[in-house]
C-alpha positions, 0 to 999 in steps of 0.5 A: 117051667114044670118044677117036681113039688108044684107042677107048671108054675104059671101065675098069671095063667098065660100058658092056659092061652098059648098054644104048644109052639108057642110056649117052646118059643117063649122057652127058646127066647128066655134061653137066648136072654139068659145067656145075653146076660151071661156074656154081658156080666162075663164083659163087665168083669173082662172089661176091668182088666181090659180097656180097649178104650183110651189106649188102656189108660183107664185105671180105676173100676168102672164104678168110678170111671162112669161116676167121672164122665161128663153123663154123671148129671144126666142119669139123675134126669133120666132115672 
């Protein structure tokens, strides 16, 4: 974006090869994406009061509650 003390702040220079549409659609998608991630970390912190899974009967952070699971031992294949 164009910030007051450095003007465009374009690193990498793709701006210099894009046309005007499609620099407003690469500002409209990150707009879009910023605010999925929003509502997705709005959902985390909703999620640990509210558990509409397993009748609410899941007392513990999710931390936790994922560390139970039986996925545990798959994550250290998939990482």
């Amino acid at each position: 974006g164009i910030v007051a003390p450095t003007g465009l702040f374009d690193p990498v220079g793709l701006a210099a090869k894009a046309t005007d549409a499609r620099l407003k659609y690469f500002r409209e998608s990150e707009l879009k994406h910023g605010r999925v991630a929003m509502l997705a970390s709005l959902g985390f912190v909703v999620g640990e009061k509210f558990h509409p899974l397993f009748n609410g009967a899941i007392d513990e952070p999710s931390y936790i509650a994922f560390q139970a699971t039986p996925l545990q031992k798959l994550w250290p294949f998939v990482l």
